[in-house]
Biotite code that builds the C-alpha atoms (Angstrom):
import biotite.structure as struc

atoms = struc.array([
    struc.Atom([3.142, -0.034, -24.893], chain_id="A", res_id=1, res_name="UNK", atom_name="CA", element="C"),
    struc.Atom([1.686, -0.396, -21.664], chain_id="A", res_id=2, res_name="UNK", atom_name="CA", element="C"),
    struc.Atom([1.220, 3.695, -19.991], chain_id="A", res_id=3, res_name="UNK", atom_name="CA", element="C"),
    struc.Atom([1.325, 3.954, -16.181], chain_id="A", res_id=4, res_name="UNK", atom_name="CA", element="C"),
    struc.Atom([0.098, 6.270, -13.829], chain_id="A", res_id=5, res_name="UNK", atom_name="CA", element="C"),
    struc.Atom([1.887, 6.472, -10.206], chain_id="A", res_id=6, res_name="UNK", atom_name="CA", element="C"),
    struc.Atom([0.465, 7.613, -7.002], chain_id="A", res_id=7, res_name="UNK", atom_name="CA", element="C"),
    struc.Atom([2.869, 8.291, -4.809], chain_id="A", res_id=8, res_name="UNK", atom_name="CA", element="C"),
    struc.Atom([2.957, 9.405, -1.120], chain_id="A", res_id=9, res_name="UNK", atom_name="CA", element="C"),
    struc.Atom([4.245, 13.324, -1.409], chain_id="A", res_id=10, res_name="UNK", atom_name="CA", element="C"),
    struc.Atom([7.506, 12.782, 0.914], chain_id="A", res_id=11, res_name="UNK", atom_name="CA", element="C"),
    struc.Atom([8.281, 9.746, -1.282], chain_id="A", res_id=12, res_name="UNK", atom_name="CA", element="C"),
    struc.Atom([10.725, 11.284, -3.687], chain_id="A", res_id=13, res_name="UNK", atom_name="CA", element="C"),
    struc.Atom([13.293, 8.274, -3.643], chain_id="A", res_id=14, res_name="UNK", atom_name="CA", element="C"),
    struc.Atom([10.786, 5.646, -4.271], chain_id="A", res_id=15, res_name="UNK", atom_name="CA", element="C"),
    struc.Atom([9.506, 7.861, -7.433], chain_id="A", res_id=16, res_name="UNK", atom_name="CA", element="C"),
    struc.Atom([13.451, 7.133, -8.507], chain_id="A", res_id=17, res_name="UNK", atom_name="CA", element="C"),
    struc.Atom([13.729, 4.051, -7.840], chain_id="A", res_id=18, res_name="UNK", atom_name="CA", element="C"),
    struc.Atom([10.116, 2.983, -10.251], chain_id="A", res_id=19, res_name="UNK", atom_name="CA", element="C"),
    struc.Atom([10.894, 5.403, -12.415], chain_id="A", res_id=20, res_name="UNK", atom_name="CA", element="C"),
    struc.Atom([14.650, 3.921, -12.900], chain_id="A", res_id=21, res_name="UNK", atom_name="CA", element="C"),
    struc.Atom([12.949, 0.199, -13.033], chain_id="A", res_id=22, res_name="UNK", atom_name="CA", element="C"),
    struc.Atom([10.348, 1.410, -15.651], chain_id="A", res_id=23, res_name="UNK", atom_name="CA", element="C"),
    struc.Atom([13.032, 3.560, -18.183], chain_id="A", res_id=24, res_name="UNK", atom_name="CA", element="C"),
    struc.Atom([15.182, 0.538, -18.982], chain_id="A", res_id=25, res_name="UNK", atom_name="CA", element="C"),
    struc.Atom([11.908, -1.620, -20.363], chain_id="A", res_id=26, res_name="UNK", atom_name="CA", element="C"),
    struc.Atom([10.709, -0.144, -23.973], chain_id="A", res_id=27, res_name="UNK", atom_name="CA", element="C"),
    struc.Atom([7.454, -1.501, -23.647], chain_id="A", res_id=28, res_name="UNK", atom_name="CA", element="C"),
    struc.Atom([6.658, 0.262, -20.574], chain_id="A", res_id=29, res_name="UNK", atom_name="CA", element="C"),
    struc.Atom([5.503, 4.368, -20.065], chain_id="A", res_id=30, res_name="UNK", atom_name="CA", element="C"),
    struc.Atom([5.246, 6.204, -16.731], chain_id="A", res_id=31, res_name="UNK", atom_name="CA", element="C"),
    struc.Atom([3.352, 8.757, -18.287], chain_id="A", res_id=32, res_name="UNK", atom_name="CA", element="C"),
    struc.Atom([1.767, 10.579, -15.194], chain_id="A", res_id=33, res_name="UNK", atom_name="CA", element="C"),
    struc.Atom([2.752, 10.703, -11.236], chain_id="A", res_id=34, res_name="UNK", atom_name="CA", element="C"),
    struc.Atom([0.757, 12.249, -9.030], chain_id="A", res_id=35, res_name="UNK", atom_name="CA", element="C"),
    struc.Atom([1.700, 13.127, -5.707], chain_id="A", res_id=36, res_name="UNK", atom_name="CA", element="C"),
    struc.Atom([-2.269, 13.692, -3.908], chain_id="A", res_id=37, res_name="UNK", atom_name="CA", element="C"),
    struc.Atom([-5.107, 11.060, -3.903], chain_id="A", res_id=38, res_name="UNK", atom_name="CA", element="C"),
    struc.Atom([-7.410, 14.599, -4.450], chain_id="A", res_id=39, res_name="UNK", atom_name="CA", element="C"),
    struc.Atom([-6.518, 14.755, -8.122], chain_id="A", res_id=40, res_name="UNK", atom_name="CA", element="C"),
    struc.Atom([-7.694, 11.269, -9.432], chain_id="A", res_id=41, res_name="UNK", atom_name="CA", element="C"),
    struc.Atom([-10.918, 12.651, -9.739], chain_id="A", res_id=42, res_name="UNK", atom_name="CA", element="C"),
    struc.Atom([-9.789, 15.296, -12.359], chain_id="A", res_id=43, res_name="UNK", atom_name="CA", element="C"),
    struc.Atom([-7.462, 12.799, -14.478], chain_id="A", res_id=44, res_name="UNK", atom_name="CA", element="C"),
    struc.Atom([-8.814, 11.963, -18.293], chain_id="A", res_id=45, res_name="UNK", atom_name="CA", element="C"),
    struc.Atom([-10.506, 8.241, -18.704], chain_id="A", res_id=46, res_name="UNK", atom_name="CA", element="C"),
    struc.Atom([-9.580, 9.137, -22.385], chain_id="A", res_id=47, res_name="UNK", atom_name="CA", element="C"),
    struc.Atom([-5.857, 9.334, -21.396], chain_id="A", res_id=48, res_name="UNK", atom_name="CA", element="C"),
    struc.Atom([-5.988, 5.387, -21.697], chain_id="A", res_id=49, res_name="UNK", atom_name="CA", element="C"),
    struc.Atom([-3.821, 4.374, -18.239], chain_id="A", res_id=50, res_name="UNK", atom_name="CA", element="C"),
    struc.Atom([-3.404, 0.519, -18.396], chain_id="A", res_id=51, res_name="UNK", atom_name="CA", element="C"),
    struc.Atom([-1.764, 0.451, -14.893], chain_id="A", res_id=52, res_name="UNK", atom_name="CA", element="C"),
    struc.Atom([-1.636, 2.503, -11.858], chain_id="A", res_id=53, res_name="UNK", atom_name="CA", element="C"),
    struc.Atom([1.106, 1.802, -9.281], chain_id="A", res_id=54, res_name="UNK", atom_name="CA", element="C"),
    struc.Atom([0.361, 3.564, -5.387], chain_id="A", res_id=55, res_name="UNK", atom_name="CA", element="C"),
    struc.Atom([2.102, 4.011, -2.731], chain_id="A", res_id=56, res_name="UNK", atom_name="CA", element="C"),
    struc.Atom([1.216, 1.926, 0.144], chain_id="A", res_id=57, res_name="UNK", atom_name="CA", element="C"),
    struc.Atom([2.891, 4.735, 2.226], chain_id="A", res_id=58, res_name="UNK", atom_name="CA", element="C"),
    struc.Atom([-0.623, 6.203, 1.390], chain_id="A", res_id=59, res_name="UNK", atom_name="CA", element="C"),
    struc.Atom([-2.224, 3.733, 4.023], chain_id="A", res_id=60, res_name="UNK", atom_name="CA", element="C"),
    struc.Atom([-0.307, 5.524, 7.130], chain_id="A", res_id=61, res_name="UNK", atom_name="CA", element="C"),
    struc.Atom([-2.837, 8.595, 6.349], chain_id="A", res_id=62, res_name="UNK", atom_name="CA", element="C"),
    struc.Atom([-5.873, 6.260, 5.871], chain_id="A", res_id=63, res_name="UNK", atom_name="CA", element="C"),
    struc.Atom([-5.581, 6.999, 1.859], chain_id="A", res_id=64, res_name="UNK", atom_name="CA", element="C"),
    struc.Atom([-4.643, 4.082, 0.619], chain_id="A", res_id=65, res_name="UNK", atom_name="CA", element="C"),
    struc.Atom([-8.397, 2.326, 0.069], chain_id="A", res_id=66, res_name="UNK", atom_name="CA", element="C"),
    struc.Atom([-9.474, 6.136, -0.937], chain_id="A", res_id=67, res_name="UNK", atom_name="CA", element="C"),
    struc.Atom([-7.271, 5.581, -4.057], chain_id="A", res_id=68, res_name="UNK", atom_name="CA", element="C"),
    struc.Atom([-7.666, 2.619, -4.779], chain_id="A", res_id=69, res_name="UNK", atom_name="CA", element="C"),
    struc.Atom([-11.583, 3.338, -5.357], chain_id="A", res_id=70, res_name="UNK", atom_name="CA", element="C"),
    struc.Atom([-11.086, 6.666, -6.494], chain_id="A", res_id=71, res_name="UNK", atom_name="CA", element="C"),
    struc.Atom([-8.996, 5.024, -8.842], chain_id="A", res_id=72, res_name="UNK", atom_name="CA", element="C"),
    struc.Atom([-11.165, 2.076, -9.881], chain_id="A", res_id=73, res_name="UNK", atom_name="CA", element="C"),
    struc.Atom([-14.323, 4.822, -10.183], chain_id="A", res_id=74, res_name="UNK", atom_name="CA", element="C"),
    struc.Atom([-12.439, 6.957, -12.515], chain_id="A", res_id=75, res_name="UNK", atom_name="CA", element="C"),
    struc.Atom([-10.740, 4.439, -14.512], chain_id="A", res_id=76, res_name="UNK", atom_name="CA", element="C"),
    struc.Atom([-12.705, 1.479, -14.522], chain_id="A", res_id=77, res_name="UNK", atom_name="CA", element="C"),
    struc.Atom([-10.417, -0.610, -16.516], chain_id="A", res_id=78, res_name="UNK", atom_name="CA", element="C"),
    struc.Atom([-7.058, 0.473, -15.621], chain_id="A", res_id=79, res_name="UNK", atom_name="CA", element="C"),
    struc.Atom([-5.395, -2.194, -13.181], chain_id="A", res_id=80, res_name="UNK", atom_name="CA", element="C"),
    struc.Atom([-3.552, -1.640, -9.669], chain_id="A", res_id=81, res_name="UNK", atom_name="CA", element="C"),
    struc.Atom([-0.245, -2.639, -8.199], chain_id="A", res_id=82, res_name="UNK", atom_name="CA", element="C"),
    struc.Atom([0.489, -1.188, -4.891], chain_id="A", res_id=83, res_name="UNK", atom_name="CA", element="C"),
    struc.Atom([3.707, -1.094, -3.157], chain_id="A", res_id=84, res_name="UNK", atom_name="CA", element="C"),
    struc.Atom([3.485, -2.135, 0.197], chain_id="A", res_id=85, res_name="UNK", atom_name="CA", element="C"),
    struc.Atom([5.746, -1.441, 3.266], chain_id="A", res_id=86, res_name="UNK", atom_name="CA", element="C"),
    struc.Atom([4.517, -4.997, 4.914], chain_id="A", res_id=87, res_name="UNK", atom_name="CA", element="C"),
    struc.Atom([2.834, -7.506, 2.316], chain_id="A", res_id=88, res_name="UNK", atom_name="CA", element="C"),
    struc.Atom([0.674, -9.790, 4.786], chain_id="A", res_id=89, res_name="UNK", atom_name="CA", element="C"),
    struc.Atom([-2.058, -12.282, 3.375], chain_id="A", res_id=90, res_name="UNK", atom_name="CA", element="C"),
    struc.Atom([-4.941, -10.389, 5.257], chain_id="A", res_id=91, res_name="UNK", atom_name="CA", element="C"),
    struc.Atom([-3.741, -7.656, 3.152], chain_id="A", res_id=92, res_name="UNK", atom_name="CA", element="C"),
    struc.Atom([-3.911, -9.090, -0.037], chain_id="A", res_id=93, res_name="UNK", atom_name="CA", element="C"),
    struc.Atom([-6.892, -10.428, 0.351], chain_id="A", res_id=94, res_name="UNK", atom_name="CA", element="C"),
    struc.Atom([-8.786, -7.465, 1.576], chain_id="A", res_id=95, res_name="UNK", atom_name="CA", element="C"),
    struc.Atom([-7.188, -5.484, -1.275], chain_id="A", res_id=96, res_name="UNK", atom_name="CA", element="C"),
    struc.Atom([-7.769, -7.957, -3.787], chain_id="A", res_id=97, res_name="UNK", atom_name="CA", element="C"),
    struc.Atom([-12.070, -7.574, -2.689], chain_id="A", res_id=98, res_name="UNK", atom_name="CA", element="C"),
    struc.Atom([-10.831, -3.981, -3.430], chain_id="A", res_id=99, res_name="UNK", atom_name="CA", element="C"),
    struc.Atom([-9.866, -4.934, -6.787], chain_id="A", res_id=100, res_name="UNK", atom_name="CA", element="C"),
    struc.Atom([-6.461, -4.817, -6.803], chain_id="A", res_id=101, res_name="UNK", atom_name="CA", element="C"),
    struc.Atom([-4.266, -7.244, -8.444], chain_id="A", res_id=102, res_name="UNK", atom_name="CA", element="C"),
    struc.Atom([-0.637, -6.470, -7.799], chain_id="A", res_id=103, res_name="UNK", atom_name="CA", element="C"),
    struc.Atom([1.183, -6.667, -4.607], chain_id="A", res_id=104, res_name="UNK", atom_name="CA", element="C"),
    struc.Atom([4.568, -5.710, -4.424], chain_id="A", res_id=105, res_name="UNK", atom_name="CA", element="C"),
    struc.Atom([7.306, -5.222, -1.455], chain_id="A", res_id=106, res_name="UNK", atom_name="CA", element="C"),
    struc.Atom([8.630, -1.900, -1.440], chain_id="A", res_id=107, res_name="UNK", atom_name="CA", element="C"),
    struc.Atom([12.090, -2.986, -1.216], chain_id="A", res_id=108, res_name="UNK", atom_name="CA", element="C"),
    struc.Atom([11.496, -5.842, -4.501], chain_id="A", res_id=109, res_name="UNK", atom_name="CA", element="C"),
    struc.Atom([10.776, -2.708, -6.566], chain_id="A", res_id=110, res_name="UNK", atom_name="CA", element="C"),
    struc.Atom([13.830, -3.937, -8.808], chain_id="A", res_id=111, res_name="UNK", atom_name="CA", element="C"),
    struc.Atom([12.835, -7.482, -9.192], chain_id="A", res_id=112, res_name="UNK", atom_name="CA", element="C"),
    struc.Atom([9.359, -7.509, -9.318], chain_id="A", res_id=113, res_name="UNK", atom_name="CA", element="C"),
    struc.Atom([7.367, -4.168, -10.148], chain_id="A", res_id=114, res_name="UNK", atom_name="CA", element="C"),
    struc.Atom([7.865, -4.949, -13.957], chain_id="A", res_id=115, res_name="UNK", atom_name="CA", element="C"),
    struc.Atom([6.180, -8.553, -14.059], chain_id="A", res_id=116, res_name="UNK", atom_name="CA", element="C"),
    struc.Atom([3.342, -7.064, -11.477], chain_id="A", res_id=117, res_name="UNK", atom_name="CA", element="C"),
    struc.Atom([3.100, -4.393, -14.422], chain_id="A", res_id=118, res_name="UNK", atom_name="CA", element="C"),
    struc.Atom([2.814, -7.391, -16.790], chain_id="A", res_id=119, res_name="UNK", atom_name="CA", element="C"),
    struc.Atom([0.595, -9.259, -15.374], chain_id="A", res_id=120, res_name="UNK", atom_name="CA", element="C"),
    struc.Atom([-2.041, -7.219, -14.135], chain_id="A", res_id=121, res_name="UNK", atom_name="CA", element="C"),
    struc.Atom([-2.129, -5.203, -17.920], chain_id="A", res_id=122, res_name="UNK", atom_name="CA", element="C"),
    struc.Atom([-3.024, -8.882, -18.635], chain_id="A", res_id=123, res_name="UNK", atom_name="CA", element="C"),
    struc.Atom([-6.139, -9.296, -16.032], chain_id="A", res_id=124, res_name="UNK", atom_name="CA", element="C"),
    struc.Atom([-3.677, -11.382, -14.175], chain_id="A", res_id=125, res_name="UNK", atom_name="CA", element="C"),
    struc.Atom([-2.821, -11.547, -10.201], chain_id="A", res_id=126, res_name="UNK", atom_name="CA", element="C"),
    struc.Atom([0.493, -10.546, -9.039], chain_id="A", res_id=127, res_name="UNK", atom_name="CA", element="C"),
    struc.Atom([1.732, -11.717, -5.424], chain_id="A", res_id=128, res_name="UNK", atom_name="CA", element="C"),
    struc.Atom([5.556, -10.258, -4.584], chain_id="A", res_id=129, res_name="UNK", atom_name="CA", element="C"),
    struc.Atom([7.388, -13.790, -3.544], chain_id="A", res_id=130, res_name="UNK", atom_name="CA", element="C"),
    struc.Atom([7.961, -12.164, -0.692], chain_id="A", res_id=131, res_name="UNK", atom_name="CA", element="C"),
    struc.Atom([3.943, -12.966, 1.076], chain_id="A", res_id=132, res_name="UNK", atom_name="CA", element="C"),
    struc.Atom([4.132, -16.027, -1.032], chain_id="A", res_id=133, res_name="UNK", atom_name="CA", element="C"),
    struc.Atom([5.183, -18.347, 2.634], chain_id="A", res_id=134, res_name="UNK", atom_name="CA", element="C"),
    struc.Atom([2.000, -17.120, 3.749], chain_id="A", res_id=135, res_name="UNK", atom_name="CA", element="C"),
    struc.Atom([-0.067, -18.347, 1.509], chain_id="A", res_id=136, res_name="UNK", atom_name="CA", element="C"),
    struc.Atom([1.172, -21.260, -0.426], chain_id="A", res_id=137, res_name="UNK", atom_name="CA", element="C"),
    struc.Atom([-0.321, -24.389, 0.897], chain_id="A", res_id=138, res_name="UNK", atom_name="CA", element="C"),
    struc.Atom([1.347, -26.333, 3.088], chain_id="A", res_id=139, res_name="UNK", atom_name="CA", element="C"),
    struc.Atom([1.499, -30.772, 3.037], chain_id="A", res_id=140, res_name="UNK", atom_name="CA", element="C"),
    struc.Atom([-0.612, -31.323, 6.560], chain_id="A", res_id=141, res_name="UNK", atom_name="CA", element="C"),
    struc.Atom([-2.112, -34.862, 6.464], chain_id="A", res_id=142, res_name="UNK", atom_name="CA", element="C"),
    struc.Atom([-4.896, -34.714, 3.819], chain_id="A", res_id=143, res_name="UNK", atom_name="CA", element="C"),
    struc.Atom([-5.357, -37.962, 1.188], chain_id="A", res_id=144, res_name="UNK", atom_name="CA", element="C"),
    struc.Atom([-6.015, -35.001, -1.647], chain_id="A", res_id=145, res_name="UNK", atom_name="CA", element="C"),
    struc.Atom([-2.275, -33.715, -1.293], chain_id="A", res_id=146, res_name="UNK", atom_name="CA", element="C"),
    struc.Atom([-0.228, -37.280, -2.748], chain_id="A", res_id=147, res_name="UNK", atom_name="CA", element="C"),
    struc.Atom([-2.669, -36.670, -5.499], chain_id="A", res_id=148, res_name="UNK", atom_name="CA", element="C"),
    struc.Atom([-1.807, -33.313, -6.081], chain_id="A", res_id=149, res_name="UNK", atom_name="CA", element="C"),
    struc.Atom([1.415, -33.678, -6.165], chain_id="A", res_id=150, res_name="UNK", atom_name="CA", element="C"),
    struc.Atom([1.924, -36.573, -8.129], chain_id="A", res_id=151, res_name="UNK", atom_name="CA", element="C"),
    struc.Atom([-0.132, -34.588, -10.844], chain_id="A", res_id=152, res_name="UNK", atom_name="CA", element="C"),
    struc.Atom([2.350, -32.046, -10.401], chain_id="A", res_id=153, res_name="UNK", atom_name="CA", element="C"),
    struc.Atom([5.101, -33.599, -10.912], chain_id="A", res_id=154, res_name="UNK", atom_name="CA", element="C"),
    struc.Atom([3.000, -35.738, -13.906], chain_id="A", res_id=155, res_name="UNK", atom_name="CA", element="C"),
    struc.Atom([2.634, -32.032, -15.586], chain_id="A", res_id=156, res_name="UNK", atom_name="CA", element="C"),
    struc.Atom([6.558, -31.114, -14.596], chain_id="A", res_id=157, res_name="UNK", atom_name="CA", element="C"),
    struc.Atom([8.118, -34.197, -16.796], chain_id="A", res_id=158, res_name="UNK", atom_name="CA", element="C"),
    struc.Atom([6.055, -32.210, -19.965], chain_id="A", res_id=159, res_name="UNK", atom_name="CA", element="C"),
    struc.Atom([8.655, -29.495, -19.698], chain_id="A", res_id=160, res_name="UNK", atom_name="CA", element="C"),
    struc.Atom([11.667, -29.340, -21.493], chain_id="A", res_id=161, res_name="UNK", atom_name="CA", element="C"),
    struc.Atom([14.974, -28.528, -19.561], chain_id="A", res_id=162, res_name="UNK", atom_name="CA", element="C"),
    struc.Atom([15.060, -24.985, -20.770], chain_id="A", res_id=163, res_name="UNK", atom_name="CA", element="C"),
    struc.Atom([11.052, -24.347, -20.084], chain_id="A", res_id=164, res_name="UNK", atom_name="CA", element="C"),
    struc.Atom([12.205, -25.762, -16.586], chain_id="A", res_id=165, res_name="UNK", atom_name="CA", element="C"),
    struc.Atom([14.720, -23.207, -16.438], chain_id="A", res_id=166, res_name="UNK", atom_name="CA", element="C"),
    struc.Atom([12.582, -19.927, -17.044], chain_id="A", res_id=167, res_name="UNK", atom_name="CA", element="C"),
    struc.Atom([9.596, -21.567, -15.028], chain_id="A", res_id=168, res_name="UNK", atom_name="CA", element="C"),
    struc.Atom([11.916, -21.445, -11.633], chain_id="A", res_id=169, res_name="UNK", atom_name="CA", element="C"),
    struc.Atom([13.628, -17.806, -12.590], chain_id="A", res_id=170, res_name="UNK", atom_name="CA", element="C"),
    struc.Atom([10.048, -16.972, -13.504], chain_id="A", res_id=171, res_name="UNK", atom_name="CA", element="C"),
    struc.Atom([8.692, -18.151, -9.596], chain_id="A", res_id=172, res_name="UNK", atom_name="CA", element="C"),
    struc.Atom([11.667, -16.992, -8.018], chain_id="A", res_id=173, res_name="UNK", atom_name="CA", element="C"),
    struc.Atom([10.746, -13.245, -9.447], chain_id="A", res_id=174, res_name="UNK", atom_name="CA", element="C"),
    struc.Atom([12.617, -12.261, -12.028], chain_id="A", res_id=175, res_name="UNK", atom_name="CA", element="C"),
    struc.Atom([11.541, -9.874, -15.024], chain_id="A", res_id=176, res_name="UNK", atom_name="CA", element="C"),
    struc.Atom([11.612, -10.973, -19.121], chain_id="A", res_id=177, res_name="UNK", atom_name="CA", element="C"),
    struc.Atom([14.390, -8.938, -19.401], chain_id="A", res_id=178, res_name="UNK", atom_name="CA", element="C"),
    struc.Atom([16.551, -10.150, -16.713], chain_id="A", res_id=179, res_name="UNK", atom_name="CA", element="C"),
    struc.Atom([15.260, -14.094, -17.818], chain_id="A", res_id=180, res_name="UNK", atom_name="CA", element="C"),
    struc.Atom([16.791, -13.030, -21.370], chain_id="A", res_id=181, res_name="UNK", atom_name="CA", element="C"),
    struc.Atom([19.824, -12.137, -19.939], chain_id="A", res_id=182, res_name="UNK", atom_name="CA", element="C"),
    struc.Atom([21.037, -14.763, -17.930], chain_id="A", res_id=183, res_name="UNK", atom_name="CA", element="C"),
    struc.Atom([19.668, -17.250, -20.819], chain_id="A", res_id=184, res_name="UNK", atom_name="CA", element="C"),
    struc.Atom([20.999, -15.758, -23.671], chain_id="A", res_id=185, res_name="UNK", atom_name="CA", element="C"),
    struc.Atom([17.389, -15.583, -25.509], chain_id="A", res_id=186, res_name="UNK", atom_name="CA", element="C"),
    struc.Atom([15.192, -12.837, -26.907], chain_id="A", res_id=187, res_name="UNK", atom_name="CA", element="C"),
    struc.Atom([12.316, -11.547, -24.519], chain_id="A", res_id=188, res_name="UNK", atom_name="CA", element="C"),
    struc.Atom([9.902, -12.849, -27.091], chain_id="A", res_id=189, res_name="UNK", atom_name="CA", element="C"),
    struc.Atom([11.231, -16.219, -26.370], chain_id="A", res_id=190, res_name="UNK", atom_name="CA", element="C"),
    struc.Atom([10.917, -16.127, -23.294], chain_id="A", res_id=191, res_name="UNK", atom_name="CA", element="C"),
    struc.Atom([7.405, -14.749, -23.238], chain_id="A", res_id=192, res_name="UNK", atom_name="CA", element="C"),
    struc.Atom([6.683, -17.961, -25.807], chain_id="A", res_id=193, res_name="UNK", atom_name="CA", element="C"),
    struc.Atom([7.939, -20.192, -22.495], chain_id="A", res_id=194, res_name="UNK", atom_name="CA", element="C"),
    struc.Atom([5.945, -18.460, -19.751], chain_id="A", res_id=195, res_name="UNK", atom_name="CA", element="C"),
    struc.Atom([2.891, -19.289, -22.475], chain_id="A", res_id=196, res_name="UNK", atom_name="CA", element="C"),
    struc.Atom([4.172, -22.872, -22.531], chain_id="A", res_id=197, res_name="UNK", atom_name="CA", element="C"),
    struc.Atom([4.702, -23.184, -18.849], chain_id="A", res_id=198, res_name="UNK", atom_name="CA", element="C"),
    struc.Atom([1.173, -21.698, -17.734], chain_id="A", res_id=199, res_name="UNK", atom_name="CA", element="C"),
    struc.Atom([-0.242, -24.273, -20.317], chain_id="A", res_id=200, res_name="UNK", atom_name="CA", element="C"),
    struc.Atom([1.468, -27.651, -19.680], chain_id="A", res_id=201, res_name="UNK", atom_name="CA", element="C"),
    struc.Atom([1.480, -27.014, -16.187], chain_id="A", res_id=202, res_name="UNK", atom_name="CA", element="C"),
    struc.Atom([-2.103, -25.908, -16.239], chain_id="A", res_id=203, res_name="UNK", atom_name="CA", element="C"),
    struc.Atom([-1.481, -22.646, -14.541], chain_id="A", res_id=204, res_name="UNK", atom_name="CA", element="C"),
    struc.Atom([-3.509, -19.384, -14.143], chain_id="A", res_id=205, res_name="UNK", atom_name="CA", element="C"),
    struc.Atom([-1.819, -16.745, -12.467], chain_id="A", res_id=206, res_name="UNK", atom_name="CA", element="C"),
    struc.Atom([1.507, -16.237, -10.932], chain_id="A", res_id=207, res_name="UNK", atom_name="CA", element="C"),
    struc.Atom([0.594, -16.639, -7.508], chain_id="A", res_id=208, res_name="UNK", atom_name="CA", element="C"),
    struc.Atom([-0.095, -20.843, -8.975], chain_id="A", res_id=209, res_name="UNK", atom_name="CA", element="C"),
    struc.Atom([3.326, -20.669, -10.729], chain_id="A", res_id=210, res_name="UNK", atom_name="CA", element="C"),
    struc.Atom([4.855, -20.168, -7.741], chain_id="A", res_id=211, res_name="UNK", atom_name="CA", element="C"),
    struc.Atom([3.175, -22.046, -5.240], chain_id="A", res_id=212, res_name="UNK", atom_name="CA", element="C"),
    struc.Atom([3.506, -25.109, -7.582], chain_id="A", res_id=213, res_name="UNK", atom_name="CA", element="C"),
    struc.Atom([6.965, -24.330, -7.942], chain_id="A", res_id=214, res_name="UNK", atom_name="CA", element="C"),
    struc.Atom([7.675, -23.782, -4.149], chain_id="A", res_id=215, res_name="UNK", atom_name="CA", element="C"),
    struc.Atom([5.687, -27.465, -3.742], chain_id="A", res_id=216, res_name="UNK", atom_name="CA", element="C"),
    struc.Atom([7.900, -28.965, -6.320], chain_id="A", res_id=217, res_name="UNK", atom_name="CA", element="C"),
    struc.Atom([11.305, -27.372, -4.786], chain_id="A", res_id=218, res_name="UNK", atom_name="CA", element="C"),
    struc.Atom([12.216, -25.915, -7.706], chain_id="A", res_id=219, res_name="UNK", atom_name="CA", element="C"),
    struc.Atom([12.525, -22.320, -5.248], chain_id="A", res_id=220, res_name="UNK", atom_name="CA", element="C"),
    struc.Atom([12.499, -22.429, -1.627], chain_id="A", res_id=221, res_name="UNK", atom_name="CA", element="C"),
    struc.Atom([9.874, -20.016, 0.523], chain_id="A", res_id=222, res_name="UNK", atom_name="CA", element="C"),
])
């Protein structure tokens, strides 16, 4: 069971609905606290255990968002961040990422993608909302290192069978476990057991590389 916490912007009553709507359906996932003022991190527990905390980027409008996030990582040292943001942009990520925040999600992909950011970071492991993924996947100017690339790329893609080719591109293209079982007919566990295959046959680390290899390949478009 992975427990979340949620920061949330106090006028931001529909987006608490809408994560706490995308959270109920998945059994393995808690929203066990939601707090609606960056002043009360400093009284939460460490003992409560949070793996996750999910905040508003709303927050930023008031110059609170960077508060939290080091309030957060202060008081809970090993509990991960997603924030929601109202514009993903790459200087964003980046600067939030020195913050020590993993997950990046667009407000209006809560549906789609707050579950795998969940995922992911609970894991250690970056999450990058497809959305801000144009912005930062590498693009093919004229360098001799990018035939190479590419032809190991496509090298690592013939290792895949057709259905770990299948839940590599839903995976890139931002779907959650559950919606991957769905459409395939397979049990989440299964389809965990081909994200592990994927990440290692195509020597992958995070998600932001399983979708920037998948973009380069055209199995999704940016």
């Amino acid at each position: 069971m992975i427990k979340i916490g949620f920061l949330l912007n106090h006028s931001s009553l529909g987006l608490l609905q809408r994560v706490w709507r995308t959270i109920d359906v998945e059994p393995h996932l808690s929203l066990v606290l939601t707090l609606s003022s960056p002043e009360v991190i400093a009284s939460l527990n460490k003992n409560w255990g949070f793996d996750v905390f999910i905040i508003d980027g709303k927050l930023e409008r008031y110059g609170k968002l960077g508060v939290s996030v080091d309030s957060i990582k202060r008081k809970l040292p090993e509990t991960k961040i997603v924030v929601l943001h109202e514009q993903l942009s790459t200087k964003k990520v980046k600067v939030m990422h020195r913050q020590g925040v993993l997950g990046h999600v667009s407000l209006k992909n809560i549906e789609t993608a707050l579950v795998p950011a969940v995922e992911f970071v609970s894991r250690n492991e970056a999450y990058l909302d497809s959305t801000a993924i144009s912005d930062v996947v590498f693009s093919l100017p004229e360098n001799p290192e990018i035939p190479e690339k590419m032809a190991a790329l496509h090298e690592r893609l013939e290792l895949l069978s057709i259905r770990e080719r299948e839940v590599y591109r839903l995976l890139a293209s931002g779907n959650s476990y559950q919606e991957i079982s769905q459409e395939l007919s397979i049990a989440i566990k299964t389809v965990r057991g081909y994200r592990t295959a994927i990440f290692r046959k195509m020597e992958i680390g995070n998600y932001s590389e399983l979708v920037r290899s998948a973009i380069a390949l055209q199995l999704i478009k940016e």
